[in-house]
N, C-alpha and C positions, 0 to 999 in steps of 0.2 A: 438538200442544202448540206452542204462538208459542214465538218464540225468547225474547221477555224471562221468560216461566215458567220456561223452562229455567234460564236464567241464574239467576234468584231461587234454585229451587230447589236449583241445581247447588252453591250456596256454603254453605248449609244440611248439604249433605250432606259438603262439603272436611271442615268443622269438627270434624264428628264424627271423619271416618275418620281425621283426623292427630291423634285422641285430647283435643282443646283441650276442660277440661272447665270455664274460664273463661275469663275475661278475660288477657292477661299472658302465656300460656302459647306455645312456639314458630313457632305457623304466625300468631299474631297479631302479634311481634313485627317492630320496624322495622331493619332491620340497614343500615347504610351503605355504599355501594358508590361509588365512585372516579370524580368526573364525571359519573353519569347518575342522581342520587336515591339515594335508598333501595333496597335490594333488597329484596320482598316477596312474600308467599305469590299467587297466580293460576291459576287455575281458566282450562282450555284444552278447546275443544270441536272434537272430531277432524273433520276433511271425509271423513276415509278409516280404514285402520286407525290404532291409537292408536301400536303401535311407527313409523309412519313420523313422527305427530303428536311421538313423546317424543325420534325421530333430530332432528327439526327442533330442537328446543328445548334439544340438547346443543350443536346444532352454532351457534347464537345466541352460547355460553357463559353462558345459563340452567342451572338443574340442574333433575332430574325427582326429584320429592320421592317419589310413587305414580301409576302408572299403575291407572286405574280402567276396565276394556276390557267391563264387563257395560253400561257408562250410556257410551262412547268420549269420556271426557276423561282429563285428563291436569293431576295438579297440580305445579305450578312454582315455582321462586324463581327471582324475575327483576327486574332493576331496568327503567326504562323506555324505555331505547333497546334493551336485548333484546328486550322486550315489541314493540316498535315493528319491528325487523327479523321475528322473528318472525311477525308477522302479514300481511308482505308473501311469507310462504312457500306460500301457498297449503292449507297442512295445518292448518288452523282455520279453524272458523267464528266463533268468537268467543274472545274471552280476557277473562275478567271477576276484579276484583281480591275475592281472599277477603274474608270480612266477620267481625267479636269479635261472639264470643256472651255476653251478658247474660241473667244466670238472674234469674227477676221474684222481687222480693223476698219475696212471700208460698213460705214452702217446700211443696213435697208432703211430708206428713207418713203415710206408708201405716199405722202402727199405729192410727192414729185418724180418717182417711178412708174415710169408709163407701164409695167404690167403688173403693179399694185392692182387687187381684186377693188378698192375704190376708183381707179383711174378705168380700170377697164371697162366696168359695169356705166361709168360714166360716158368712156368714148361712142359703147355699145347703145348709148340712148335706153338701157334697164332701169334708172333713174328717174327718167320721165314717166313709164311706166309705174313704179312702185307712186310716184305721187299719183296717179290718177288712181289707184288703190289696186292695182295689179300684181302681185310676188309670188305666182305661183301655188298660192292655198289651193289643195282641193287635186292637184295635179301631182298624177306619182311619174318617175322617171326611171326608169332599168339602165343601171351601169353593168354591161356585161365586162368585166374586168378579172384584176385579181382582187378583187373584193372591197369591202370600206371596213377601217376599226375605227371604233366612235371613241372622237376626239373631241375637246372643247371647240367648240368652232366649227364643229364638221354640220353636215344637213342632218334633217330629222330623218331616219334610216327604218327601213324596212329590209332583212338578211332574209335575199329568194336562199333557194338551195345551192350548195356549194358542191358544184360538177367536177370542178377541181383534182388533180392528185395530193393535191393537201388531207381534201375528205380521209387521207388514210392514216391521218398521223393526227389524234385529237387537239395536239397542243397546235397543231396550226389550220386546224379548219375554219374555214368561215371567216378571218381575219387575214386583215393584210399584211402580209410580210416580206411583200414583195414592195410595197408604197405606191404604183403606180395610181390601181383605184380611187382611193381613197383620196390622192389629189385634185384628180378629177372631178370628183364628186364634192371636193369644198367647190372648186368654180361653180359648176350647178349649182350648186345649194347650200351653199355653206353657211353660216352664220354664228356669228358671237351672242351671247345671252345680254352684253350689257345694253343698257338705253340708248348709246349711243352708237349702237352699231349702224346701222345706216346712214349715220351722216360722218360718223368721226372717217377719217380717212385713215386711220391706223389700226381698225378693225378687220374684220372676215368675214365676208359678205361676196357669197355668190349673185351668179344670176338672177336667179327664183328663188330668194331666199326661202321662203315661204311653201315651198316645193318639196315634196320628199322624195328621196332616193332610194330605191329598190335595188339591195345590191345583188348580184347574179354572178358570185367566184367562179372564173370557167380560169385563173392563171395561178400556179402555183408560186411557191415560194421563190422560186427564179424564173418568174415569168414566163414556164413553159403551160404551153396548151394546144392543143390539134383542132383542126378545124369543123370536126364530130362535134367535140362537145360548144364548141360555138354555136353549131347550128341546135345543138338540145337546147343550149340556154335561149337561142329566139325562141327555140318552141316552147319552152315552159313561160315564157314572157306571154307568149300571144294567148295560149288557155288560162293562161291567170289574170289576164289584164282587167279582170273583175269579179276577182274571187279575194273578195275583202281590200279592194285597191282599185285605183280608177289609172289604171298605166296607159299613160296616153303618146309614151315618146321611150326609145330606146335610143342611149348612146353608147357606136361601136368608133370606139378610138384603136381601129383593128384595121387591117388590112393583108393580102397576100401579094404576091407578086406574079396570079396565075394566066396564063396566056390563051383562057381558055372562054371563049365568047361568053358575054354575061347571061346571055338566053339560053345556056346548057347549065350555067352552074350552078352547085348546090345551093351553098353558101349565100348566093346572090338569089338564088329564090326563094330562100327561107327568110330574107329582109324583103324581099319582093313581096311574097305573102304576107308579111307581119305587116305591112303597110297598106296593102288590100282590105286588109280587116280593123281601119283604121289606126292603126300607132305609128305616129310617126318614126321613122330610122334612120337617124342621123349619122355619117358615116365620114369618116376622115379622108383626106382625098387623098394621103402618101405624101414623104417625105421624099423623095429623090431627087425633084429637082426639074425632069423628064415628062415627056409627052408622053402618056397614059393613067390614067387614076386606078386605087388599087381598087382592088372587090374585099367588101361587097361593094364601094364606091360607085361603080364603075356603071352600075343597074341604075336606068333615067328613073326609078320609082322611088329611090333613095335618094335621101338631100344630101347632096355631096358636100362637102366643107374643105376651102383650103385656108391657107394662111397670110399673114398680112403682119410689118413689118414696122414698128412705130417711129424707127428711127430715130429715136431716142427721145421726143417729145410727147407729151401727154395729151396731146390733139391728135384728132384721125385727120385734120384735113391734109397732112403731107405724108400718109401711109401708103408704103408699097405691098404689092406679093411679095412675098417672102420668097429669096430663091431658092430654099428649099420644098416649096410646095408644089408639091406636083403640079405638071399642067395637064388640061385637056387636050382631044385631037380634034378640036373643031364639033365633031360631031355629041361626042357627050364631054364635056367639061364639068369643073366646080359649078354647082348650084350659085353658092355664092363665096365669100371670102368672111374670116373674122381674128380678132386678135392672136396670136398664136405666138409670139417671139417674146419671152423671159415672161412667161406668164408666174403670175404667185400665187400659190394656192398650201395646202397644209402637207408635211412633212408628216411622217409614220416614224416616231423616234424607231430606232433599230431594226428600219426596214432594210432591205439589200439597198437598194437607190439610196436613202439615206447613212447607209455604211461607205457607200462607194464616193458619194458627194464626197463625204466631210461638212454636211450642213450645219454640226455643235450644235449649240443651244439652242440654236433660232426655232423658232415655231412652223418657220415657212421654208417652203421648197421653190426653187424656178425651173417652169418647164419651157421649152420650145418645141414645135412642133405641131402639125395638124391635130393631133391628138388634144391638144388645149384650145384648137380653134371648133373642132368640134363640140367639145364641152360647154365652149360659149354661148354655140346655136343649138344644142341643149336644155340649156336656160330657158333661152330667147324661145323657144318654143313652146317652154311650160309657161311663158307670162302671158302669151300669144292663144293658147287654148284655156287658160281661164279667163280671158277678155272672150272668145269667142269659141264657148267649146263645141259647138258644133261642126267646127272647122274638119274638113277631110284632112289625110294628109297630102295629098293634092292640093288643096284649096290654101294651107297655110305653108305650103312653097311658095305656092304663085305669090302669096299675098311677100313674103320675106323677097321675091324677085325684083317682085313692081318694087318694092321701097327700099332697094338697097343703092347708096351714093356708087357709082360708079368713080372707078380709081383711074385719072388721068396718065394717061401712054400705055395702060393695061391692056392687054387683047382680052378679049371674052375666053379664049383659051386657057388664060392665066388666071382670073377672078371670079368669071361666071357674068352675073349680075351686076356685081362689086361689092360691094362694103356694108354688113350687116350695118342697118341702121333702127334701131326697135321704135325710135318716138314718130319715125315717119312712118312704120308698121304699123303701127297701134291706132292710126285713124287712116290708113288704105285700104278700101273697100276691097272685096272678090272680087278679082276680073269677071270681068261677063264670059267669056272666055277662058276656061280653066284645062291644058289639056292630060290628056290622061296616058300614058309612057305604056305603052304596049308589053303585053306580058310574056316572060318567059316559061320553061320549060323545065329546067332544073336537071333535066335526064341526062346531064352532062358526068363528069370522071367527079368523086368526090379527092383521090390522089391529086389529080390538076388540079381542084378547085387550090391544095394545098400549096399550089407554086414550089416556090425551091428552095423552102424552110422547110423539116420537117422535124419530127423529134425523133431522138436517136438515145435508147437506153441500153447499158453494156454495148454500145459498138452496131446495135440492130435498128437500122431505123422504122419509123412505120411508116409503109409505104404501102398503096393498092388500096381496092377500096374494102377499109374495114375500119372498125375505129377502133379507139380507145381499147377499149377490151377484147382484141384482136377478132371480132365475129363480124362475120360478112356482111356487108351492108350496102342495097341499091341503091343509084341515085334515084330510081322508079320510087322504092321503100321511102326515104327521104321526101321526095318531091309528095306523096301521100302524104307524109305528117305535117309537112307544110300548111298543106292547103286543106287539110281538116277531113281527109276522107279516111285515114286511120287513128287512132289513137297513136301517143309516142311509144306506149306499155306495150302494144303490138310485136313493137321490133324486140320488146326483148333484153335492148340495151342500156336503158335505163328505168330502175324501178323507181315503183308508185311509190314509194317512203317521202321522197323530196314535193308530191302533190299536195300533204297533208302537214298541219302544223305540229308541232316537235317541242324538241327540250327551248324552254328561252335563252336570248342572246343577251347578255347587259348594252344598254343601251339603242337595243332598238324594241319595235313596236311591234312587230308581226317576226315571226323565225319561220324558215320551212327547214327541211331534211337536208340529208348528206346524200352526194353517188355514194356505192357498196361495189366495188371491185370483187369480180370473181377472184376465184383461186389461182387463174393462170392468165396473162398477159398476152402479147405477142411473141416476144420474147423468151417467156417459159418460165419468166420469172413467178415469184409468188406474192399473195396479199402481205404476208406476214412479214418479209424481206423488205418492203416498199420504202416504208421509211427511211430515210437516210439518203437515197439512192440520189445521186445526180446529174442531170440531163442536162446533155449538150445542145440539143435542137429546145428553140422557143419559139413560139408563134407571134410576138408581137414586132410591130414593124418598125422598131426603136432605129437608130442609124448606132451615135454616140452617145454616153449618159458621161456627161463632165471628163472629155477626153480620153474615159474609159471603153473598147471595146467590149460587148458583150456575145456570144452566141446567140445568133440572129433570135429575134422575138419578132414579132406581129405589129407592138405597138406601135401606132402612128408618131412617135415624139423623135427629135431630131439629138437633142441633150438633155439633162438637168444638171442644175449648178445649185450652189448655195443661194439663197435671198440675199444676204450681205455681198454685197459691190454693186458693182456697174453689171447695170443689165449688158444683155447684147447687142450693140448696138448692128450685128449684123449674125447672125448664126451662124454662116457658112464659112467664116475663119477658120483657118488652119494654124497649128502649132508647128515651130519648128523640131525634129525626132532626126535621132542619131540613127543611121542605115548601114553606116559600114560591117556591121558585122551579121546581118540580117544575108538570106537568102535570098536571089531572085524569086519570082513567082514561075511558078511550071504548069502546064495546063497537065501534065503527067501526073502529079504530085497529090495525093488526098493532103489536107492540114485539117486540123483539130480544131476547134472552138477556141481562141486566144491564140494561136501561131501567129507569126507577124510575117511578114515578104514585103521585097520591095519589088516594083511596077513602077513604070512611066519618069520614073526620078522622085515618086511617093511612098511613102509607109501605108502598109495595108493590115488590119489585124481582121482575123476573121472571125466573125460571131458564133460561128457554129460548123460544124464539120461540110468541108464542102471539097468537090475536084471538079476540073472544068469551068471554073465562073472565071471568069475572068475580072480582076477588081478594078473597081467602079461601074460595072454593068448593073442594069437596072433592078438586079434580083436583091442587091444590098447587102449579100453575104460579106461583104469586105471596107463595106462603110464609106466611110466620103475619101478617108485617108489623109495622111499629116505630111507635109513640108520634107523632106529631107531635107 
């Protein structure tokens, strides 16, 4: 993360935590101080620990308003010759002046916004369920993400180990600072503490309330991550799934773009297996729009998930696909479909997503995208396995198949089944007839399973098959730890520290370990160097976040926008963007992660370092693209 992200982000986050819920309110106000300005609120970034950073900025005759030691700042009231001493102390890296939040003036209105977490849980039939006394108790869920940080509202949390490149920098391990996680995981499971959180419609209430979340950090601070440590985080999921936890469901809001059969690939047999051994793995079907679903998607073992389109009313009965969600080819399609367009779920004040929005005050984020429709059948499937936990994860697809509404003019290509429906679930018996998806092989490239994202530090990408910690690694090796005939401790590449419980997290219930990065990388970089350093290649399979290009990520989501306005009433709008001064596209041409070209009579920004793609091909390196 550059240091000006930080900063952005960091002031985003003062706002909230000194409670400023507008304009006017104490950390915005200007107080007069004698000779040196105003005294004002200021956001301080530790060089070291935060008590020597907060000793510094007493002994200035500044005051320490909160020490914030999970993210090492430190917030201050200080007029500008303290500021000024202060920073000649050596115990900051930066000191940046807090900023007033303005709420946009369109309100979120959640009893009449159809991707309100009460409209949605309602469309989804989870409702019916929580009366027949069904929420999830009892049922834990693995978010392999960039993590969860426990928020008011957020699910009861269990912090797996943090596989992560964050693991190298304490003030960002294990927490989200990237925001995706974490919203995620309110849909799943979110919930408010008041009495009225399940009926008030202005509350936060996931799926399964009642559900806890497992979070498993495989994305750093900007959403990078390789498709190694994805498949480590299934496998610590599958050997733990009862090891003080009944993990009965993994959700991967992941995907790649790789053109590599599902019956060779790693990645897809590392959810192929986790699903053999009962847990179910819930998988986003891709954002492109296109005939193909991403992997692991793409593996019939895995519940495919696409999206679904509310058109701006709070009833499913006139819901389309979304034309962003990928289609099937006939042969494997979407399992089934679920809400996924301006979904509302919780905000990470001073995440990157929440810097790059502009969400201000608001508590909530809106996402689009398969990634939130996955999240839903998530849920739907932890309410579904403490009604019936015997359920395979075979037997609780079929069961979500048989009872899903089928969406009028939809192919089966487009929807699967149709339209997650939970209250028709909740009393549809097991087919007699249950079939079972033939198994693959995994001895496929772990590179291809990578697709055409890859991550790229100083200029080097990693590419071949090795992972993370540049040491050579088979798909043969791989496909063994899958299926439980070696240990993961075998290969070597991740150690046993993260098996075992560790220092505690605030606010969760169970902590495991951190990765422990060798001394050298791929790139010949070193542990001690890491920090700071920033990657242009991401793993998640994002498109746009609020008309912002990114450097391709993995994630399944199409945008996020602020909660205040008008949902979308269609995702796939385009803005109009000025081109005259912008370049053609060259297939000659490498571009960088943020270059812009124009193609077709459209703007194209590229997420991450790419030559040869051609923009709008189905790899996504160049995004859906804007209007000229």
């Amino acid at each position: 993360m550059t240091r000006s992200t930080r900063r952005r982000a960091a002031a985003a986050l003062v706002v909230l935590g000194l409670g400023c819920a507008a304009a006017g309110t104490a950390s915005a106000q200007e107080q007069p101080a004698t000779g040196a300005g105003p005294t004002r609120t200021w956001l301080a970034l530790a060089t070291g620990p935060v008590a020597e950073t907060s000793a510094a900025v007493r002994a200035s005759g500044a005051s320490v308003v909160r020490e914030l030691p999970g993210i090492g700042q430190v917030v201050l009231r200080a007029d500008a010759a303290q500021v000024a001493a202060l920073e000649t102390t050596g115990t900051v890296r930066s000191i940046t002046l807090d900023s007033t939040v303005h709420l946009s003036g369109a309100a979120y209105t959640p009893a009449t916004d159809p991707g309100s977490p009460f409209n949605v849980s309602t469309a989804v039939g989870a409702r019916a369920m929580w009366k027949a006394g069904f929420t999830g108790d009892g049922v834990d869920v693995a978010v392999i993400d960039s993590g969860v940080t426990p928020l008011p509202g957020g699910p009861r949390l269990v912090v797996g180990p943090d596989l992560s490149f964050d693991a190298q920098d304490p003030k960002n391990g294990r927490i989200d600072e990237y925001g995706h996680g974490t919203h995620l995981a309110s849909i799943i499971a979110g919930e408010d503490t008041t009495s009225d959180a399940r009926t008030s419609s202005a509350t936060e209430t996931g799926i399964a309330p009642d559900a806890r979340v497992a979070s498993i950090k495989v994305g750093d601070v900007n959403g990078g991550v390789d498709v190694s440590q994805v498949v480590a985080a299934i496998d610590w999921a599958v050997v733990n799934r009862s090891n003080h936890l009944n993990l009965r469901v993994i959700n991967l809001s992941f995907g790649t773009d790789t053109t590599q059969p599902w019956q060779l690939d790693p990645l897809a047999f590392a959810a192929e297996s986790a699903s053999r051994k009962g847990v179910v793995v819930v998988a986003a079907a891709g954002n492109t729009g296109g005939v193909g679903l991403d992997d692991p998607a793409y593996d019939p073992s895995v519940l495919a998930v696409g999206a679904t389109d509310p058109r701006g009313t709070t009833g499913p009965a006139d819901d389309v696909v979304a034309s962003y969600s990928s289609r099937g080819n006939g042969v494997r399609n979407p399992d089934l479909v679920a809400p996924g367009t301006g979904i509302v779920g919780l905000r990470v004040p001073g995440s990157v997503i929440d810097g790059e929005t502009g969400a201000g005050g608001s508590r909530w984020l809106r996402g689009t995208g398969t990634s939130q429709a996955a999240a839903v059948v998530s849920g739907a499937a932890a309410l579904l396995l403490q009604q019936r936990p015997s359920l395979t994860p075979d037997q609780l697809k079929a069961v979500l198949r048989a009872s899903a509404a089928p969406i009028a003019g939809a192919s089966a290509a487009e929807q699967g089944a149709g339209r997650l429906d939970l209250a028709k679930a909740m009393v549809t018996p097991v087919p007699a007839s249950v079939p079972t998806a033939p198994a693959g092989t995994g001895l496929g490239s772990l590179d291809a399973s990578r697709g055409s994202q890859v991550l790229v530090l100083d200029g080097v990408p990693l590419t071949g098959e090795k992972d993370v910690f540049g040491g050579a690694v088979t798909s043969a090796q791989l496909a063994a730890v899958a299926s439980g005939q070696i240990s993961p401790e075998a290969l070597g590449a991740y150690a046993t520290a993260f098996w075992t419980y560790t220092d505690g997290v605030q606010g969760a219930e169970l902590s495991w370990g951190r990765l422990s990065l060798p001394a050298a990388f791929w790139s010949g970089t070193t542990a001690g160097t890491w920090s700071g350093r920033s990657w242009s290649g991401r793993s998640w399979s994002g498109r746009s976040w609020s008309g912002r290009s990114w450097s391709g990520r993995y994630w399944s989501d199409k945008l996020f926008q602020p909660a205040e306005g008008t949902a979308p009433a269609a995702a796939s709008a385009t803005t109009t963007a000025a081109c005259s001064a912008l370049p053609a596209w060259s297939a000659a041409t490498a571009y960088n992660g943020g270059g812009s070209v124009t193609y077709g009579g459209r703007r194209w920004t590229a997420r991450f370092w790419t030559q040869g793609n051609v923009p709008g091909d189905r790899s996504g390196v160049w995004g859906t693209g804007t209007s000229c």
